[in-house]
C-alpha positions in Angstrom: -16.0 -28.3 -24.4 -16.3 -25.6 -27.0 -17.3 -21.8 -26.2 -17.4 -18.6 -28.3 -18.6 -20.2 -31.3 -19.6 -18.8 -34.4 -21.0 -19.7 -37.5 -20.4 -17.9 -40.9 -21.4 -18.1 -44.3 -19.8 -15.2 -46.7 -22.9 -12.4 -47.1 -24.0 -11.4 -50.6 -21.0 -9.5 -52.0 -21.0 -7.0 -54.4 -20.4 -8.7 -56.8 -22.4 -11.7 -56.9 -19.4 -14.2 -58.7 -17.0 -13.8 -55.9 -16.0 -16.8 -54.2 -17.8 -17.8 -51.5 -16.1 -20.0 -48.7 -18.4 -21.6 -46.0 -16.9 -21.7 -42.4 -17.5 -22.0 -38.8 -15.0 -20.3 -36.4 -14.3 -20.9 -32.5 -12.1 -20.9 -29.6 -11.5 -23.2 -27.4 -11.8 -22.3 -23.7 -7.7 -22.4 -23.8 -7.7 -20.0 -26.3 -6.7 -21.9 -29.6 -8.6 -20.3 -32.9 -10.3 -22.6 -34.8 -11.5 -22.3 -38.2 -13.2 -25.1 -40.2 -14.1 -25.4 -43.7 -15.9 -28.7 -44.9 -15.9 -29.5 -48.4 -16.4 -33.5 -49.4 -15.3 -33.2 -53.1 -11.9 -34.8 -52.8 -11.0 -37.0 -50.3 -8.7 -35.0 -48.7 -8.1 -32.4 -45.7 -5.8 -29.9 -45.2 -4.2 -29.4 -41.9 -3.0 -25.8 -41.3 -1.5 -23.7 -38.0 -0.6 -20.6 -38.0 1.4 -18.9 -34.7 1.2 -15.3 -34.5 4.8 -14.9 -34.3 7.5 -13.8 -37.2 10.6 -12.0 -37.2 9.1 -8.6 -36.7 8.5 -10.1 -33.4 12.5 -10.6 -32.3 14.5 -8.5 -30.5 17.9 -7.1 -31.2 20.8 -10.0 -31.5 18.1 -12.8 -31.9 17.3 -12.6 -35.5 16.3 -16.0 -37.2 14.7 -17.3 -33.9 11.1 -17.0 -35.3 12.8 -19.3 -38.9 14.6 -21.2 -36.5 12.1 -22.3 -34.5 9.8 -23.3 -37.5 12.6 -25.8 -38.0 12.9 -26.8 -34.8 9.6 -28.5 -35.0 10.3 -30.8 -37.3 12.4 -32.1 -35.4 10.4 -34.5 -33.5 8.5 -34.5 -30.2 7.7 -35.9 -27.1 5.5 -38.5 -27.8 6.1 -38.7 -31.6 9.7 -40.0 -30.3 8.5 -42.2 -27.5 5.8 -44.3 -30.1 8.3 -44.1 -33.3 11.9 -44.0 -31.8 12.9 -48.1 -32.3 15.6 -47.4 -30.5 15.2 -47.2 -26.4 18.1 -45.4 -26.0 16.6 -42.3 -28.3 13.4 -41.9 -27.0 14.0 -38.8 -24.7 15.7 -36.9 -27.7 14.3 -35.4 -30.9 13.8 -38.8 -33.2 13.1 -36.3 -36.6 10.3 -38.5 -37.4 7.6 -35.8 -38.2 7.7 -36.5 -42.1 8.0 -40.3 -41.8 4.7 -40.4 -40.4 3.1 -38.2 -42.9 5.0 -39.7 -45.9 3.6 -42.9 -44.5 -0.5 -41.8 -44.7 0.1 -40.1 -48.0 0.5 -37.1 -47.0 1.4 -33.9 -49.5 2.2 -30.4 -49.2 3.9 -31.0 -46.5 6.3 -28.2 -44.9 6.5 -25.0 -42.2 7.6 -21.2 -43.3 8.2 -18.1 -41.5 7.9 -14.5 -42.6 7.9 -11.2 -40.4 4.5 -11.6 -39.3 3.4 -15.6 -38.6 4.9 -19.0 -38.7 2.6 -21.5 -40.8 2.7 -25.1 -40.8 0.4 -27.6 -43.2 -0.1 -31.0 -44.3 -3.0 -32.0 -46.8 -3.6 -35.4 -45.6 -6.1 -38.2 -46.7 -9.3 -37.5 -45.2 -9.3 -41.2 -43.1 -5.9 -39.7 -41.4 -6.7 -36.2 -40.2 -6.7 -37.4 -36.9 -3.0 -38.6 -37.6 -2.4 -34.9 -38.8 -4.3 -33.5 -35.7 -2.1 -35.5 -33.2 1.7 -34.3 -34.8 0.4 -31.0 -34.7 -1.3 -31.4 -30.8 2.1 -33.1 -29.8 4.3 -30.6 -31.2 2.4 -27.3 -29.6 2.6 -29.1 -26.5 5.5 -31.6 -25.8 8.2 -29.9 -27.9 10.3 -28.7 -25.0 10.4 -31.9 -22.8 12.9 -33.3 -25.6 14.8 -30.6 -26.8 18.5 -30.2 -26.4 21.3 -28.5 -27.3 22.5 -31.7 -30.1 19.1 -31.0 -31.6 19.2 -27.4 -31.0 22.9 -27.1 -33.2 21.6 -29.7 -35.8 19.0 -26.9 -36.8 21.2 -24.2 -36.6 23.8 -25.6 -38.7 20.4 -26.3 -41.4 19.4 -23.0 -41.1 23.1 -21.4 -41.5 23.4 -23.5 -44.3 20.2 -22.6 -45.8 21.4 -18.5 -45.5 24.5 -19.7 -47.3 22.5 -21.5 -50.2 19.5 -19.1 -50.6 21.2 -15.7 -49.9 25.0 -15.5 -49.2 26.0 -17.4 -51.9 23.3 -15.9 -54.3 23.7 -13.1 -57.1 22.1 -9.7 -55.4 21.7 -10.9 -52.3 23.8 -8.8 -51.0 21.9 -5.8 -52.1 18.8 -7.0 -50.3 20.4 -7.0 -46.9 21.9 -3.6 -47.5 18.4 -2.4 -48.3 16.9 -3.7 -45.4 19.6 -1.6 -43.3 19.8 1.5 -45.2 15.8 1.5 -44.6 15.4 0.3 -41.0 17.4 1.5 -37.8 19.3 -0.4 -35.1 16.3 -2.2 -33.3 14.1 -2.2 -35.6 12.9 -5.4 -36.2 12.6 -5.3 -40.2 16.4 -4.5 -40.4 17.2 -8.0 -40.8 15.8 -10.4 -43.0 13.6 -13.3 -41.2 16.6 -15.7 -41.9 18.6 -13.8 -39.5 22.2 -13.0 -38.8 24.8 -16.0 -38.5 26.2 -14.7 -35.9 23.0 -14.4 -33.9 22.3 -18.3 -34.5 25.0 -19.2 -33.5 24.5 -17.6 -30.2 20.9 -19.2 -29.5 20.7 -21.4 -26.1 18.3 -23.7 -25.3 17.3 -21.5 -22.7 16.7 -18.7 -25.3 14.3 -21.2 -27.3 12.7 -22.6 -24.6 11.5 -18.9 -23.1 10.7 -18.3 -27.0 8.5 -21.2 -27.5 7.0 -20.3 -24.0 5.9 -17.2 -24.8 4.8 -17.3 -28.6 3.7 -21.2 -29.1 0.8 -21.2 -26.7 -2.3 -22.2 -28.0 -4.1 -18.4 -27.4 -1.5 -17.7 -30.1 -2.4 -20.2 -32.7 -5.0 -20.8 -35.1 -6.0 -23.7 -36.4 -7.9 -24.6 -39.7 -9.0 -27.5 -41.6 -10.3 -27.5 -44.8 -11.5 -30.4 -47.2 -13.3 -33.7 -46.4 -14.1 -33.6 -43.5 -17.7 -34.4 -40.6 -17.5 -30.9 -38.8 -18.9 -32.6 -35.7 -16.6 -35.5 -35.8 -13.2 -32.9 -36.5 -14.6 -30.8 -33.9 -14.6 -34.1 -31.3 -10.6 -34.8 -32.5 -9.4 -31.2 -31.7 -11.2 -31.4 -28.0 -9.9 -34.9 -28.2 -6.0 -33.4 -29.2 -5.7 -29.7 -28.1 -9.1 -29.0 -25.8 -6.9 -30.9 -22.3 -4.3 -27.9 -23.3 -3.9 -25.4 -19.6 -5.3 -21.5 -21.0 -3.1 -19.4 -22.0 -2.9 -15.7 -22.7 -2.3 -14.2 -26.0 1.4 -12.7 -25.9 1.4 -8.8 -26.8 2.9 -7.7 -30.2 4.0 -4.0 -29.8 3.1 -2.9 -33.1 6.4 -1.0 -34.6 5.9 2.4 -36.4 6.9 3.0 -39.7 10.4 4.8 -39.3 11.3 8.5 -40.9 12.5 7.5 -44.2 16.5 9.3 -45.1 17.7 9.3 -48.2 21.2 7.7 -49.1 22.6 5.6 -51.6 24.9 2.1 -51.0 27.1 0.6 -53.1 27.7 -3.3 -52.5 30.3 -5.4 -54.7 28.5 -8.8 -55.1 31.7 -11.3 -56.9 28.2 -13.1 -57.6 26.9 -10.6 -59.9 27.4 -10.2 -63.8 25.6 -7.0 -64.1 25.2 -4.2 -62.5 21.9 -3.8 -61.0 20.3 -0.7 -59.4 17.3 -0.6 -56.3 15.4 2.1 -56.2 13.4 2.0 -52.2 10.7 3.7 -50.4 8.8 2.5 -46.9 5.1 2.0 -47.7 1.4 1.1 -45.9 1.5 -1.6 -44.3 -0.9 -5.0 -45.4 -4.2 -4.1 -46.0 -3.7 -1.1 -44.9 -5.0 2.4 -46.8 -2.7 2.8 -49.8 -1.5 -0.5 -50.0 -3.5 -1.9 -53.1 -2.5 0.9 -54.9 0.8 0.6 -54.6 0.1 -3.1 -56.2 -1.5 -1.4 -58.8 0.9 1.2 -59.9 4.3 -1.1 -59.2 2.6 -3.5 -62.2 1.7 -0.3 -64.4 5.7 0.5 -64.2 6.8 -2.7 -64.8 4.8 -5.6 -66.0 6.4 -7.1 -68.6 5.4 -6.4 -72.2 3.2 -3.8 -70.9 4.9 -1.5 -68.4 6.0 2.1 -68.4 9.8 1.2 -67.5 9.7 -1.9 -69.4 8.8 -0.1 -72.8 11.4 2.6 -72.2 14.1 1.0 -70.0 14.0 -2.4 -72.1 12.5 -2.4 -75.2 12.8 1.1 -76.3 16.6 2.0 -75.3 17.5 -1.2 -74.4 19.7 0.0 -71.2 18.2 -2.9 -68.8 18.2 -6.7 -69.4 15.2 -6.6 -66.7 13.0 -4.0 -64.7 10.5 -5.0 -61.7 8.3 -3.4 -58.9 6.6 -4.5 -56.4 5.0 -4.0 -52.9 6.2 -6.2 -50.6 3.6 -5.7 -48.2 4.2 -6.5 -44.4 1.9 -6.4 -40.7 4.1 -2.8 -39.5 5.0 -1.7 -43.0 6.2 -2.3 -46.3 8.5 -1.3 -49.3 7.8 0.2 -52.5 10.5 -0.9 -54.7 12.2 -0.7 -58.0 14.4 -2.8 -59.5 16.7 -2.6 -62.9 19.5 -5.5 -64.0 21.3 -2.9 -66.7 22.6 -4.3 -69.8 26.3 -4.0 -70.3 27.7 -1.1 -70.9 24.3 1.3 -69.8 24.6 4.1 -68.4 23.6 4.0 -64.8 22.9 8.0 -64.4 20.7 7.9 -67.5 18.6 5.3 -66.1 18.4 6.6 -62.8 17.0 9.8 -65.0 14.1 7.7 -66.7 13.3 6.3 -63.3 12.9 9.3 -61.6 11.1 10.7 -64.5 8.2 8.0 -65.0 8.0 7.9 -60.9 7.6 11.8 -61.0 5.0 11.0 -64.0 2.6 8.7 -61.9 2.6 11.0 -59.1 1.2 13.8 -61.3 -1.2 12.0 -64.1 -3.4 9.3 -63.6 -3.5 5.8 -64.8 -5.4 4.5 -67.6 -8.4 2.5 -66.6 -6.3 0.1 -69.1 -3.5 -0.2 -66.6 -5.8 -0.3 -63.9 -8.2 -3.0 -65.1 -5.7 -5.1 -66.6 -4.5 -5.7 -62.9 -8.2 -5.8 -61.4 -8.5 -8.3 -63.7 -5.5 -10.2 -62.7 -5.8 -10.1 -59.0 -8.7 -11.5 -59.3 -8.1 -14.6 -61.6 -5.1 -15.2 -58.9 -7.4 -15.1 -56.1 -9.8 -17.4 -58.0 -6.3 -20.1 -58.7 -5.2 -19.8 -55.0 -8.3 -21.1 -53.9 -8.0 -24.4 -56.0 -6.1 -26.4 -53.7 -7.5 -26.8 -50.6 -4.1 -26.0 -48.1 -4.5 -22.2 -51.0 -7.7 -21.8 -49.3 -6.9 -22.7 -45.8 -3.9 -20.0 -45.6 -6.2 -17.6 -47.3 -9.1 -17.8 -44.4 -5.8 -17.6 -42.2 -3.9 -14.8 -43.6 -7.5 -12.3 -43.4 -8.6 -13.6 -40.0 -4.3 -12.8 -38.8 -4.4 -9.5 -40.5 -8.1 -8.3 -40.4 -9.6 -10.9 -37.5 -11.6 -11.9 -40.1 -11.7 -15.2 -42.3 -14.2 -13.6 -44.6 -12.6 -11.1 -46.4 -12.0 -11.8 -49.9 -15.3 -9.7 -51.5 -12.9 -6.6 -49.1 -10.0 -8.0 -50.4 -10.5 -7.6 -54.3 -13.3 -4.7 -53.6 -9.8 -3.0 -52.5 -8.8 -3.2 -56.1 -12.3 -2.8 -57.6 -13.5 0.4 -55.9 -9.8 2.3 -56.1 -9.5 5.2 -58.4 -7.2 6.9 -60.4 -7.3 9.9 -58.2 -6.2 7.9 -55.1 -3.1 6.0 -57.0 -2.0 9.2 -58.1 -1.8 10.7 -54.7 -0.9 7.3 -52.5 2.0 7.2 -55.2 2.6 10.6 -54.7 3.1 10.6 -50.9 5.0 7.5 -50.7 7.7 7.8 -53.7 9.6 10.2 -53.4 12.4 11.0 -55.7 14.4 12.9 -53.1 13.8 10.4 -50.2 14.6 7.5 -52.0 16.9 4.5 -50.6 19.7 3.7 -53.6 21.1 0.2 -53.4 23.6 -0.4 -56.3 25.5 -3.3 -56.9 29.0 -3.5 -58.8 29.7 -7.2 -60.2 33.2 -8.9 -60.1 36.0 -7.5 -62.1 34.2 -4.1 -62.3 31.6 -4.9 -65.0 30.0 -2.4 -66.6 
C-alpha cells in the first residue's frame, strides 16, 4: 500500500535551460521516503539510500559511530548470509558477501559514505537486477542486527582505525585539520571531531552501543530511498512494497539542531614530521548549507583563490612568490560551516608577511565589491558543474537526495543556482564582511620536520 503520494514535474524556471528532472515522491505508510526518477536511455538504474544520520548526530566519546556504521553494513546480513554463506556453520554471522552479489549482476559505483549530516549508500545496477539491488538494501535496513557480533563488530573497527591511519594520521597536514576542528568547536559539540572519529572512541564501541545506534537512526521513517534510470515506475513501485512496504512504522528520530558557537580567536601551532613546508590556516565559522550567506561565501572563497585568477593567487604566488599554493573554500555543513584559507609557503617566506597580505585582501573584500568578472566567472562554473553532476545517473540521484535532506525538497536546482544567479555584489561584500573577521580568526600553523622554513 502506498499513501501520501505526490507527483512532480520541475515548474518553468527562470531560466528556461535549467535542467529539468521528472519525479514522483512518496512515503510509505512505515515512513520510508521514496523518490523515483524514470529515465529508459541507458539500461541501467541507480539504487541510492540515504539515512538522516552523520556525525553531527553523535554524542561525546562516540565519534566515528555514524562512519562506522556505514561500514558495518557491508558487512553482510541476515538473509544475505543465510542464502550465500556455503558454509552451514557461518550462516548466523556476518558472511561479507554484499559486493559479491553486486559484482556478480554487474553492478558499478558501488560503495557507502558518511559525512556530518547523512550516511549514503548506492549501487548503479543493470536495469533487469534492480530488484537484486532492492533486496540487499531491504535486508540490510532490516536484518542487520540479528547477525551482528562483536568478531564482526572489531573486524570494522580495525578497517576504520586503519583507514584514520591511511587517510589522516599518517598524512601531510592532517594534523592541522583536527586542530582546527578543536580550536573552532567546544567540548560537546558535535563538529569538534572529524566524522572518522577518535581512535580511542572506536575502540570503545560495544555491540550494545551499535545496536541502540542502528535502533534509533536506521529506521525506515529515517531513510529515503531513490531510484533513478531504467526503470517501469509501477513495476519499481510493486518491488519496494514487495521489499520494504512489510517494514513495522517507525518514527522519525529528533535531530537537535546545534547552534553555531561564539567564534574566539587564537592561534595553534602543530609540528606535522609529515610536512615539508610550512603551511598556514586562516578559519572562520560560516552559514550553514543553503542557508542565507552561504553562496556567497562560495563565491568570494574562488575570487581569493582560484588559480590563475585569484586575488591571493596573483599576489601570494605569482607576484611575490611567498606560497607554493593558496586555496579557499566553504565547506558548507547542515548546523554550520567554515570559511577557510589556506597557504603552503615556499621555503624560506616569511610567515608574518603573508599573514599581512591575507589580512589585507580579506579586509579588501569586505569593503569593495567584486567584479561582475569574478562573479560570473563562478555563476558560470557552478552551473556547468551542476549540468556534469547530473550525467551519471547515481550524480542525479544524490542530487534529488541532498535538496529533499536539506530543503525537503527534490526540486530545487532552478533555487539552487538562482542562489548564485540573483546574488549581488552588495550582499558578498557584507556576508564577507560579517563572517571574516581579521580579529576573530582561528590560526592553525604547521611547522614541518627538522624545523623547515
Amino acid at each position: 500500500m502506498l499513501v501520501a503520494i505526490a507527483l512532480v514535474a520541475a515548474a518553468t524556471p527562470a531560466f528556461a535551460d535549467d535542467p529539468k528532472i521528472e519525479f514522483e515522491k512518496y512515503k510509505l505508510p512505515n515512513g520510508l521516503e521514496v523518490i523515483l526518477a524514470p529515465d529508459t536511455r541507458v539500461p541501467l538504474v541507480a539504487v541510492n539510500v540515504w539515512y538522516h544520520v552523520g556525525s553531527g548526530n553523535e554524542v561525546k566519546g562516540r565519534s566515528g559511530f555514524a562512519h562506522l556504521f556505514e561500514h558495518m553494513l557491508f558487512q553482510g546480513s541476515k538473509n544475505t548470509c543465510l542464502a550465500l554463506e556455503p558454509d552451514p556453520a557461518k550462516k548466523n554471522s556476518m558472511c561479507d558477501k554484499h559486493f559479491e552479489v553486486l559484482r556478480k549482476i554487474g553492478a558499478n559505483e558501488v560503495n557507502g559514505t558518511t559525512n556530518p549530516d547523512r550516511t549514503n549508500y548506492y549501487e548503479v545496477v543493470p536495469s533487469q537486477n534492480l530488484e537484486t539491488a532492492l533486496w540487499l538494501e531491504s535486508d540490510r535496513m532490516s536484518h542487520l542486527l540479528a547477525i551482528l557480533d562483536r568478531t564482526a563488530l572489531d573486524n570494522q573497527i580495525d578497517v576504520v582505525r586503519n583507514e584514520r591511519r591511511q587517510n589522516y594520521d599518517n598524512v601531510p597536514y592532517r594534523k592541522a585539520l583536527f586542530a582546527m576542528y578543536e580550536a573552532l568547536f567546544p567540548e560537546g559539540h558535535p563538529y569538534r571531531y572529524l566524522t572518522i572519529g577518535k581512535h580511542e572512541d572506536l575502540t570503545a564501541a560495544s555491540v550494545d552501543d551499535v545496536k541502540n545506534f542502528f535502533k534509533t537512526w536506521y529506521v525506515p521513517a529515517n531513510a529515503t530511498l531513490a531510484i533513478v534510470g531504467d526503470f517501469d515506475t509501477a513495476a519499481a513501485k510493486q518491488l519496494i512494497d514487495k521489499w520494504f512496504g512489510t517494514f513495522p512504522a517507525s518514527q522519525k528520530p529528533k535531530s537537535v539542531k546545534v547552534p553555531m558557537p561564539a567564534q574566539v580567536a587564537k592561534t595553534v601551532s602543530v609540528d606535522d614530521s609529515f610536512a615539508k613546508l610550512r603551511q598556514v590556516t586562516y578559519a572562520w565559522l560560516s552559514p550553514a548549507f543553503y542557508a542565507d550567506g552561504d553562496a556567497e561565501l562560495d563565491i568570494a572563497a574562488n575570487a581569493l583563490t582560484a588559480e590563475g585568477r585569484g586575488r591571493l593567487y596573483k599576489t601570494l604566488v605569482y607576484d611575490k612568490q611567498l606560497a607554493q599554493s593558496v586555496r579557499a573554500g566553504q565547506d558548507s555543513s547542515g548546523f554550520s560551516s567554515i570559511f577557510s584559507i589556506t597557504v603552503t609557503l615556499r621555503s624560506g617566506a616569511n610567515l608574518d608577511e603573508v599573514t599581512k597580505l591575507v589580512m589585507e585582501e580579506v579586509a579588501r573584500v569586505s569593503k569593495e565589491n567584486l567584479s561582475d568578472k569574478e562573479i560570473q566567472r563562478f555563476v558560470a562554473q557552478t552551473e556547468a558543474q551542476v549540468i556534469y553532476g547530473l550525467e551519471s545517473l547515481n550524480g542525479r540521484a544524490n542530487d534529488l537526495q541532498a535538496y529533499n535532506h536539506y530543503l525537503g525538497d527534490p526540486n530545487r536546482i532552478t533555487w539552487d543556482l538562482d542562489r548564485y544567479r540573483k546574488t549581488t555584489a552588495d550582499k558578498i561584500r557584507a556576508t564577507f564582511a560579517k563572517f571574516v573577521v581579521p580579529t576573530k580568526a582561528v590560526t592553525i600553523i604547521t611547522n614541518p620536520a627538522g624545523g623547515a622554513k
